[in-house]
N, C-alpha and C positions, 0 to 999 in steps of 0.2 A: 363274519360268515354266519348264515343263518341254515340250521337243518332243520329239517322235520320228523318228527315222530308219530310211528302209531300210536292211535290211545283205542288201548282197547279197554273194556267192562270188565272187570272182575265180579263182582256181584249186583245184584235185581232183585225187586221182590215186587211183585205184580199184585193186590187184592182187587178181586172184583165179588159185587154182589149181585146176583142174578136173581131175578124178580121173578119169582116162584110159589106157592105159598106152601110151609112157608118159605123164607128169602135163603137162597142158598150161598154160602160163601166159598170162595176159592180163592185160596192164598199159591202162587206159585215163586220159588224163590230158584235163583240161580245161582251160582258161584262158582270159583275156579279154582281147582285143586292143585297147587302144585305137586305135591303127592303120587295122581293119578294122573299128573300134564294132561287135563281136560278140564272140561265142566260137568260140575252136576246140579241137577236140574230134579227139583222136587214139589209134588201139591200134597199137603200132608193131612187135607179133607179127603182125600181116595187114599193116600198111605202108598203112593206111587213113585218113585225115582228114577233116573236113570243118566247116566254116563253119555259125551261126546265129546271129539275130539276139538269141535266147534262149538261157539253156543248152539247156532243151528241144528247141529248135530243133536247137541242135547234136547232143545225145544220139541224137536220132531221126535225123539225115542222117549221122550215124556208123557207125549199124546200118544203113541202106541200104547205105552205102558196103563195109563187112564181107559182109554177103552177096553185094555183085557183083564183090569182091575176090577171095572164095572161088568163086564160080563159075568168074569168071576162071582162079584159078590150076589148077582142075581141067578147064577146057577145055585151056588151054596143057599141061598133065601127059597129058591124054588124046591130041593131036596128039604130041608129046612125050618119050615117055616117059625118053629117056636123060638130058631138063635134069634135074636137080635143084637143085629150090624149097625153101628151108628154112623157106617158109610153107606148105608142105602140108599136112603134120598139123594145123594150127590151120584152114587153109583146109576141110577133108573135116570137121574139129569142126563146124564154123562151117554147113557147106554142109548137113550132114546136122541141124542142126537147126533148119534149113528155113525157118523167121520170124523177124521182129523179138522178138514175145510172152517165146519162150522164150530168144533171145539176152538179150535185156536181163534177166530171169531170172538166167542163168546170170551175168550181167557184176554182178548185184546194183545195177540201174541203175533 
């Protein structure tokens, strides 16, 4: 008798460099908690995470999270200007290309 199994992912970790100047990197990793019986889903160039009950779940409250990370840090920069944030340039990447659509695009997600 022959069954079948799901095979699901437990962990991923995504590197992409985006061609910038200069070259911006973003590391995204996944994995699944049993702990928190989800996924969590982190880019640790924005300093972003976030929790799903699916990877999907996660991927998508990842990219939320990135967007309001990068706006964050460009309001703090705009109030500002003398901290320096060494997620800025990822944040103004991130912030200037405005949606999910093309973040996940660019993250190859």
């Amino acid at each position: 008798m022959v069954t079948t199994t799901e095979v699901q992912t437990l962990e991923f970790r995504i590197v992409r460099q985006v061609k910038t100047d200069p070259p911006l990197t973003f590391t995204v990793e996944m994995r699944y908690s049993p702990e928190d019986k989800g996924y969590i889903a982190d880019c640790y160039e924005m300093d972003a995470f976030a929790w799903g009950e699916t990877p999907e779940e996660a991927i998508e409250n990842l990219l939320d999270a990135m967007l309001a990370m990068a706006e964050a840090i460009e309001t703090v920069h705009a109030k500002q200007p003398q901290l320096q944030n060494p997620r800025l340039s990822h944040a103004r990447f991130v912030a200037a290309l405005g949606d999910e659509t093309k973040l996940r695009k660019i993250l190859g997600l």
